[in-house]
Structures are given as structure tokens and as C-alpha cells.
C-alpha positions in Angstrom: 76.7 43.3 169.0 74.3 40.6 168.5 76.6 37.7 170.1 77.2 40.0 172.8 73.7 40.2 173.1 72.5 37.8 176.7 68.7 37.5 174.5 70.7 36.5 171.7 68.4 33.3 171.9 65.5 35.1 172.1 65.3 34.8 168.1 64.2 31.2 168.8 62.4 31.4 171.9 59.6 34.0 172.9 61.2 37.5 172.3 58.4 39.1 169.8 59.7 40.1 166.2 59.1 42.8 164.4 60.3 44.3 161.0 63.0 45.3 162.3 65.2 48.5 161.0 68.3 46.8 161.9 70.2 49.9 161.9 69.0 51.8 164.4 71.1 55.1 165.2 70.4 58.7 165.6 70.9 59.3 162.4 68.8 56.8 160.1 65.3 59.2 161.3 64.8 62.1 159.4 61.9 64.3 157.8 59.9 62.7 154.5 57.0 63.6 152.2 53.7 62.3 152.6 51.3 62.1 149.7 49.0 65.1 150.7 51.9 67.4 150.7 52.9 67.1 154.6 56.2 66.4 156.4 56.7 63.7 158.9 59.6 62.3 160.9 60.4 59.3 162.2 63.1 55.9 160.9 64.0 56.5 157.1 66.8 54.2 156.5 65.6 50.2 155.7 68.8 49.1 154.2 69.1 46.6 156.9 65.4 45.7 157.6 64.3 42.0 158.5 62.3 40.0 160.5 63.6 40.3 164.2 63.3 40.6 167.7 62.1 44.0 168.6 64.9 44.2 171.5 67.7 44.0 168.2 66.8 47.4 167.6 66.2 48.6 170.7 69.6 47.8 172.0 71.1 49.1 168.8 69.8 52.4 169.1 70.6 52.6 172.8 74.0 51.9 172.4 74.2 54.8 169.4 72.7 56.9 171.6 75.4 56.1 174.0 78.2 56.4 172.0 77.2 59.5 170.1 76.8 60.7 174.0 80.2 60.0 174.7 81.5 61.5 171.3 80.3 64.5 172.5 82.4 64.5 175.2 79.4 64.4 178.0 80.2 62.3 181.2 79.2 58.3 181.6 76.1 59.7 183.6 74.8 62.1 181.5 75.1 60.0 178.7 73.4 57.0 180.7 70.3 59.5 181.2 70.2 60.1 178.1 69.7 57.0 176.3 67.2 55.9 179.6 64.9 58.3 177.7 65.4 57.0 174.4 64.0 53.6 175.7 61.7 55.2 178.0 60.1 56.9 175.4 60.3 53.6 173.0 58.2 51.8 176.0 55.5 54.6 176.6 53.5 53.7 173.5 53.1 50.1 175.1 52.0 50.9 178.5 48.3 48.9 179.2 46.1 51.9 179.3 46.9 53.0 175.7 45.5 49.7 174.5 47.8 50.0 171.2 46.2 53.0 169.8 47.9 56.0 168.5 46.5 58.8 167.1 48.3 61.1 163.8 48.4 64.2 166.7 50.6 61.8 168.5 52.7 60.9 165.4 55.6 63.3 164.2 53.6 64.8 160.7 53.7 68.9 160.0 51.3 70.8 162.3 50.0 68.0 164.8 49.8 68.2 168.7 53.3 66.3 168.5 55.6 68.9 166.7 54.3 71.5 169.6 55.6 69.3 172.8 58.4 70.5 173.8 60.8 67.4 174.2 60.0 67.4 170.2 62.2 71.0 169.7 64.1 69.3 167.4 61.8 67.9 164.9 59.6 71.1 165.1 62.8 72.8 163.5 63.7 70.2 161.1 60.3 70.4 159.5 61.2 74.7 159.5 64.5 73.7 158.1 63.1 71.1 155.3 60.1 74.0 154.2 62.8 77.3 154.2 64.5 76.0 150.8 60.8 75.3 148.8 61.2 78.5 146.7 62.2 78.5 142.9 65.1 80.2 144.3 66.4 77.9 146.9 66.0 74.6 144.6 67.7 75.9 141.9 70.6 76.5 144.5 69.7 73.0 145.9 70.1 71.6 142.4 73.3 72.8 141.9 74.7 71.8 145.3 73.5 68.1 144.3 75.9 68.7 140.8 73.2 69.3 138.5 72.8 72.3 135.9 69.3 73.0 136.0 69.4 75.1 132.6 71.5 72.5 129.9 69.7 69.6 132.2 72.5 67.6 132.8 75.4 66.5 135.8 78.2 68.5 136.4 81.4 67.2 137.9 81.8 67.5 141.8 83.9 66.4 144.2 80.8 63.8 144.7 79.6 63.5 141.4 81.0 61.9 138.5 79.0 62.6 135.2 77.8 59.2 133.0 78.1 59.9 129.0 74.5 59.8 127.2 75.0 56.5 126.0 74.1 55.2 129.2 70.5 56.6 129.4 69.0 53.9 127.2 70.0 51.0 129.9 69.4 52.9 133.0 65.8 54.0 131.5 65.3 50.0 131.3 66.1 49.9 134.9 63.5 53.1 136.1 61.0 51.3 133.8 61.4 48.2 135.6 61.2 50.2 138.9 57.7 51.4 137.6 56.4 47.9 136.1 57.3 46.8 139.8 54.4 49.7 141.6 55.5 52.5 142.9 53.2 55.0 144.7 54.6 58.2 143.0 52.7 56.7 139.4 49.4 58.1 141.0 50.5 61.3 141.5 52.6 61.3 138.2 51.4 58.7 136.0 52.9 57.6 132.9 51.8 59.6 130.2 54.1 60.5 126.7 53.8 64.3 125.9 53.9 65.4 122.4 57.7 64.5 121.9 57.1 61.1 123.5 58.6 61.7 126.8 57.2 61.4 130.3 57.8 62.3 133.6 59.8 59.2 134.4 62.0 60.0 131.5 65.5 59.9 131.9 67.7 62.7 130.6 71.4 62.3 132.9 73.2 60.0 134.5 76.1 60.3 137.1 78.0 57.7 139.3 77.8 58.6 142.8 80.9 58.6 145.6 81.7 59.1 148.9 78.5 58.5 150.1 80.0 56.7 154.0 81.4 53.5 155.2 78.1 51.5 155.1 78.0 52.1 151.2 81.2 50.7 150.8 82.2 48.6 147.7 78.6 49.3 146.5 77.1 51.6 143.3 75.7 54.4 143.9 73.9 56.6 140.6 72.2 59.5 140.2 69.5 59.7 137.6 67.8 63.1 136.3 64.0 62.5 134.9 62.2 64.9 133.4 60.4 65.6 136.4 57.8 68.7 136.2 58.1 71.2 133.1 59.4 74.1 135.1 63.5 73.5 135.5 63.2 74.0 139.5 60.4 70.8 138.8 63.4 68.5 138.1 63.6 65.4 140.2 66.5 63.3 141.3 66.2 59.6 141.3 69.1 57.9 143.7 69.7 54.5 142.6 71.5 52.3 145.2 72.7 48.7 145.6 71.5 46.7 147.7 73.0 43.8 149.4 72.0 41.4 152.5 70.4 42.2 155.7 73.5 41.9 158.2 70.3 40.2 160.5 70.3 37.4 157.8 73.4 36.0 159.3 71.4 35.3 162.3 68.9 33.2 161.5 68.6 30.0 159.2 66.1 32.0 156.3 67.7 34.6 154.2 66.4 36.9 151.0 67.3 35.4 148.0 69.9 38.2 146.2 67.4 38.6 143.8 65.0 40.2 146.4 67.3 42.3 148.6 65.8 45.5 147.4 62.4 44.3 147.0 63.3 43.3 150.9 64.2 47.2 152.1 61.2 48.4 149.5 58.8 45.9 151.7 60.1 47.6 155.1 59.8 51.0 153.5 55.9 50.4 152.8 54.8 48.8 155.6 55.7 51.3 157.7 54.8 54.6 155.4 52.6 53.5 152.6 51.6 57.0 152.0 55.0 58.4 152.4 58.3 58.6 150.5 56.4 58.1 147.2 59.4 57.4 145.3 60.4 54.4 147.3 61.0 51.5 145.0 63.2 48.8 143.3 65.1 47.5 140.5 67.4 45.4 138.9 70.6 47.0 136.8 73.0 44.7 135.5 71.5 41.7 137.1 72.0 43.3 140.8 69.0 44.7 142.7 68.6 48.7 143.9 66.3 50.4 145.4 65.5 53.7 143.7 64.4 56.8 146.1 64.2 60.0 145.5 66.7 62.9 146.1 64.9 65.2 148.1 65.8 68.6 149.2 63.3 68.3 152.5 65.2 65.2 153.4 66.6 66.9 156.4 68.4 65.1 159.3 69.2 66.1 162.7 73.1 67.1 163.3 74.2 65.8 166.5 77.5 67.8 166.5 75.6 71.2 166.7 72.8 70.3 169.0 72.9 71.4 172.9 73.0 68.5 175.7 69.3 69.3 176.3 68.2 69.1 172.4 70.3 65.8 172.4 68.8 64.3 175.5 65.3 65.1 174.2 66.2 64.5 170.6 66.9 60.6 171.7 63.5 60.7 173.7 61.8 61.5 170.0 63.8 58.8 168.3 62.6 56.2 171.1 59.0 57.7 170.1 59.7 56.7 166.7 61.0 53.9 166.6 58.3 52.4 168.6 55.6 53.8 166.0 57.7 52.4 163.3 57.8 48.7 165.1 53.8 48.9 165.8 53.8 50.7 162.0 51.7 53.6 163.0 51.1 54.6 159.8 48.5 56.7 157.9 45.1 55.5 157.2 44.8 56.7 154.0 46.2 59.2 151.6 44.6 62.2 153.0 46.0 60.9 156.2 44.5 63.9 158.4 45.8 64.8 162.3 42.5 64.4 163.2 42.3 61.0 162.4 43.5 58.0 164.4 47.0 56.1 162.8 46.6 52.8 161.7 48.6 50.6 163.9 49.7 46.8 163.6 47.8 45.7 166.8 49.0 42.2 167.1 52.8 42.8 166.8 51.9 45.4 169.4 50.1 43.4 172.0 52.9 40.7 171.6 55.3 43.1 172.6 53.3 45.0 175.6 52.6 41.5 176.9 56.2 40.4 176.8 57.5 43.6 178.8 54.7 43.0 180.9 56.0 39.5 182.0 59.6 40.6 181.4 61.6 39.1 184.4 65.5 40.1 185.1 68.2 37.7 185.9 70.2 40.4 187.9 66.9 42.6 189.4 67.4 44.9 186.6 64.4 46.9 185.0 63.9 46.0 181.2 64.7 49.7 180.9 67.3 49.4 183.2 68.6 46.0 181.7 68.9 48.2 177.6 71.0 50.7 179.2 73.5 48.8 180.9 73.9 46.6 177.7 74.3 50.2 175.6 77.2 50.9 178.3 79.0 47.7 178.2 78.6 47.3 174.2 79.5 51.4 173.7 83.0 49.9 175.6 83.2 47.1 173.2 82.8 49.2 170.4 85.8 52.0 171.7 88.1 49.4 172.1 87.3 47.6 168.8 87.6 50.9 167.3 90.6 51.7 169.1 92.2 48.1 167.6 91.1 49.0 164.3 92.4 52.9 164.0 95.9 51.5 165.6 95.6 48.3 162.3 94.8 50.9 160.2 97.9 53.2 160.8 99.8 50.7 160.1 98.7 50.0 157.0 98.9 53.0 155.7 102.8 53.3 157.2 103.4 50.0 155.1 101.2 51.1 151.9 98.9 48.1 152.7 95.7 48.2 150.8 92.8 49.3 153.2 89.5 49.7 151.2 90.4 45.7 150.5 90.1 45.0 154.3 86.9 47.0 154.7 85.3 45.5 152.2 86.4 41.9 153.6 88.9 41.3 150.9 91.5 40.1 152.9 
């Protein structure tokens, strides 16, 4: 996508840069935590952040919106409106008479002006969604469905989840310690403190490999840690523990993130756009390869595209714009009260560069910069059918000839 990309330069000439998401797509937004108990919404996936230009990730989620149009089986015009409203809505929060100000009623958080504006439908029924399974009830159910038996405190075996034997807990305790030594914000709310029998909230009492978690996470580990958590058994708390590899930006630009870093690199995206948020956002090493550790939460509820109507879709990409362009300025709570009332604090600078280089934006063809995303999210969604359609028809044959697939995804060939 990038090489196809006409501003492709633009990462050495005068395109502004952001932290970029670098995997923008209607599905990587979803509902979080904040600190003072609140839900918000907006980009939750940073396993591809880096510096870039902001258009990277405009034109990304453009052409996801685009594709996930045509998916659906809506016409070329239907989808072209559409994602003209993602990127409309991305460009509203830099038009001149806002002066790069936002204010928390703006923002997508629990019970602010936002959730109630219609074209937000959507996200006003994930947060109802995320706060229907909060019961003792409903997480105990929620426990099990993630393979764990609240009651004996350990994994069960699930088509996903692949018990560890207890012998493992000593090493992977090493790595949440590290993952604490390294700041994370939950240790305010839940700080580090032995009970009589010497254990803690962080402490670690199962381990379980985790699979089939989609083609992004292929060829790399995925665990599942359960910490002692709260007393109460429905007070358990899920650790995920992921590996991390390289931005996919890094191949597009002569600095990269030492290996070392790669999870410290995702963690650093995570915070500066919700420092009060996602509390369990951190990272660590295990077995000399870096993770990022998150937690397992049952009010991390997505959007499904499959069941929405073509209105929710259209105005679910319109929200998604929104969001995306608070997470580029980092709208982000002032504090950990972070109140509706108050205004968001907001990375003016990275803000003003981009509202003054869409204000001197100038197209080759005639085209709107609007106008200009679009048509690239058309052209690349073709790009993307036919490379699909290449790689389904490669794949086929494969499997006819018991060639070894997973070796080829994984760029083993």
C-alpha cells in the first residue's frame, strides 16, 4: 500500500508525522477502561505504531473502510460515500475555527455530549454492551468462556486455550515482575503489597499458551496469565502476554526500534495517547523476546461489521474518522479524574502542522484532499481484491499438492 502510495515521498519532504497507528481498520477501535471507572472508545490496537505521516493512516483506514464496504456486498457508490465520511469526519477536528481544542464532551468517554449524537449510535451501544456483563454473574460466565475455572483458579483446555503445567509460573512471574519494575499505571490502583501468605495482586497462579488468535499474530506467542487479582473469584484478572515484533512502517524509513524495544515501542503509543486509560498496558521481556502485557478485559467490546445495517456502517466509519483524528492530535485526558466537563488535553503542535498542511494542500489532478483519500481507497481496495484473488488461487494449490502454507505466511519460503 505504501509504494502505491503517490505521497509516498512525503516521509521525506513536508507531509506532517504523527504517532502513527499503522493499522488503521474498523476494527482496531474499540471500548477501554479509564482510571475513574468510565468507558471510552476510540484506536486500541498499537501493534504497528511509529513515527509517520498522518496521511499513512488516513489512507489505510479509508481503504478498510472501502473494502469492508464492498464485503458487505454494498455498490462502488455507496461504499465511496461511505468512507468520504470517515475522512470527512477525520478532517473536522482541524478546521481553522476550532483552533485545535477539543473538549472530553466531544471525545467518545461514557455519558458525554458525544455518546448522545446520533451518527455515534454505534458506540452508545457498545458502551451498553461492555456494562450488561459487570455482574458477579455474567463474569463468572465471561471467565469461563476465556477457559478459566474460576473456583480451582486455573486454565481449562479450549479449543483456544492450551493449559501451561505449574512449573512454568516461577519464569513467567519473572516476566510480570519485570513488566511492573518497567511502570505500569494499574500499580496505583493496585499496588504491590504481600498479604499474609506473601502473595500480591500481581501474583501469578496459571499459565496457558494462547492460539488462533488471526493472521496478524501469526508465527508469534501468545499466553495467558491468571493473577490473583481481587479476593472475590469473579475479582480474577487476566493478563494477555503477547510478542511483539517490528513496526511494518520501519521498513520505510532509514531509523528502526532496536528488537529490544519493540514492545516498549507499542507501550509508548499506547500512553501517549491514553495515559489514563487501559491501566494494564505495559511491557516485558520472556525468554529474551519483548511483549507487551494487557489486560483481558470483558468490556473490551468491538464493533461487528457483519451485523451492522448500511446506515450504522456509514456512520460507524464517520466515528472512526472522529477517532482517529483525536488519537493523531492525542486528545487525551487531563488528569485521572478526567471529567466531561473539562477540556482534553491535546498535542497542539502536531495539530497545527497538520491543519496548516491541508490548508495549503494543492492536487495534481483538481482533486479535494478528501476527494484525493477516496479515490486512492478505491484504486488500492482493487489492488488488494486482485492480490487476494492471486493469493486464495496459490493457496488452493497448495493445499491440492500438500505444500506447506503456514511456512509461506510466515515468509518461510
Amino acid at each position: 500500500m505504501m509504494c502505491a502510495d503517490p505521497e509516498y515521498r512525503g516521509k521525506v519532504m513536508n507531509v506532517p508525522r504523527v504517532i502513527s497507528n499503522g493499522d488503521c481498520h474498523p476494527e482496531n477501535f474499540g471500548v477501554m477502561v479509564q482510571a475513574n471507572g468510565n468507558l471510552n472508545w476510540g484506536v486500541n490496537d498499537f501493534d504497528q505504531a511509529f513515527n509517520a505521516p498522518f496521511t499513512w493512516d488516513l489512507k489505510r483506514g479509508a481503504t478498510g473502510f472501502m473494502l469492508a464496504c464492498l464485503v458487505r456486498n454494498q455498490d462502488l457508490d455507496a461504499c465511496s460515500k461511505t468512507t468520504a465520511n470517515f475522512v470527512k469526519m477525520y478532517l473536522e477536528v482541524f478546521e481553522p475555527e476550532r483552533q485545535c481544542k477539543v473538549s472530553n464532551e466531544e471525545r467518545f468517554i461514557e455519558d458525554s455530549e458525544a455518546e448522545d449524537v446520533e451518527q455515534n449510535r454505534v458506540i452508545k451501544e457498545l458502551f451498553k454492551e461492555a456494562r450488561s456483563i459487570e455482574s458477579e454473574k455474567e463474569t463468572l460466565e465471561w471467565l469461563k468462556k476465556k477457559g478459566v475455572d474460576p473456583d480451582k483458579n486455573r486454565f481449562f483446555q479450549t479449543d483456544e486455550v492450551f493449559p501451561l503445567p505449574d512449573s512454568k509460573i516461577e519464569e513467567f512471574q519473572e516476566s510480570v515482575d519485570a513488566y511492573l519494575f518497567h511502570g505500569v499505571p494499574a500499580l496505583v490502583k493496585y499496588p504491590y503489597l504481600p498479604d499474609k501468605d506473601g502473595n500480591t495482586f500481581w501474583t501469578v497462579q496459571a499459565v496457558a499458551a494462547k492460539e488462533k488468535s488471526g493472521t496478524g499474530s501469526i508465527g508469534l506467542n501468545r499466553y495467558l496469565l491468571l493473577i490473583k487479582g481481587r479476593n472475590e473469584k469473579y475479582g480474577r484478572i487476566i493478563l494477555e502476554m503477547k510478542a511483539e515484533a517490528k513496526s511494518v512502517l520501519e521498513n520505510y524509513f532509514r531509523y528502526h526500534v532496536s528488537e529490544d524495544q519493540e514492545a516498549k515501542r507499542a507501550v509508548d503509543a499506547e500512553t501517549a495517547a491514553w495515559p489514563y486509560t487501559n491501566l494494564f498496558y505495559g511491557w516485558t521481556r520472556y525468554k529474551n523476546k519483548p511483549y507487551i502485557i494487557r489486560e483481558k478485559s470483558k468490556h473490551a467490546v468491538t464493533a461487528d461489521l457483519e451485523e451492522m445495517s448500511d446506515a450504522d456502517f456509514y456512520s460507524y466509519a464517520g466515528s472512526c474518522g472522529q477517532a482517529l483524528s483525536f488519537y493523531h492530535i492525542r486528545a487525551r485526558c487531563a488528569n485521572a479524574a478526567c471529567k466531561t466537563s473539562d477540556m482534553a488535553y491535546v498535542d497542539v503542535e502536531t495539530c497545527e502542522d497538520v491543519q496548516k498542511y491541508l490548508q495549503q494542500y494543492s492536487s495534481r489532478d483538481g482533486k479535494s484532499f478528501k476527494e484525493m483519500i477516496v479515490q486512492f481507497a478505491i484504486e488500492e481496495s482493487k489492488r488488494q481484491l486482485e492480490a487476494w484473488s492471486l493469493l486464495k488461487s496459490w493457496v488452493n494449490r497448495q493445499q491440492a499438492s500438500g505444500g506447506n502454507i503456514l511456512q509461506f505466511l510466515t515468509g518461510g519460503l
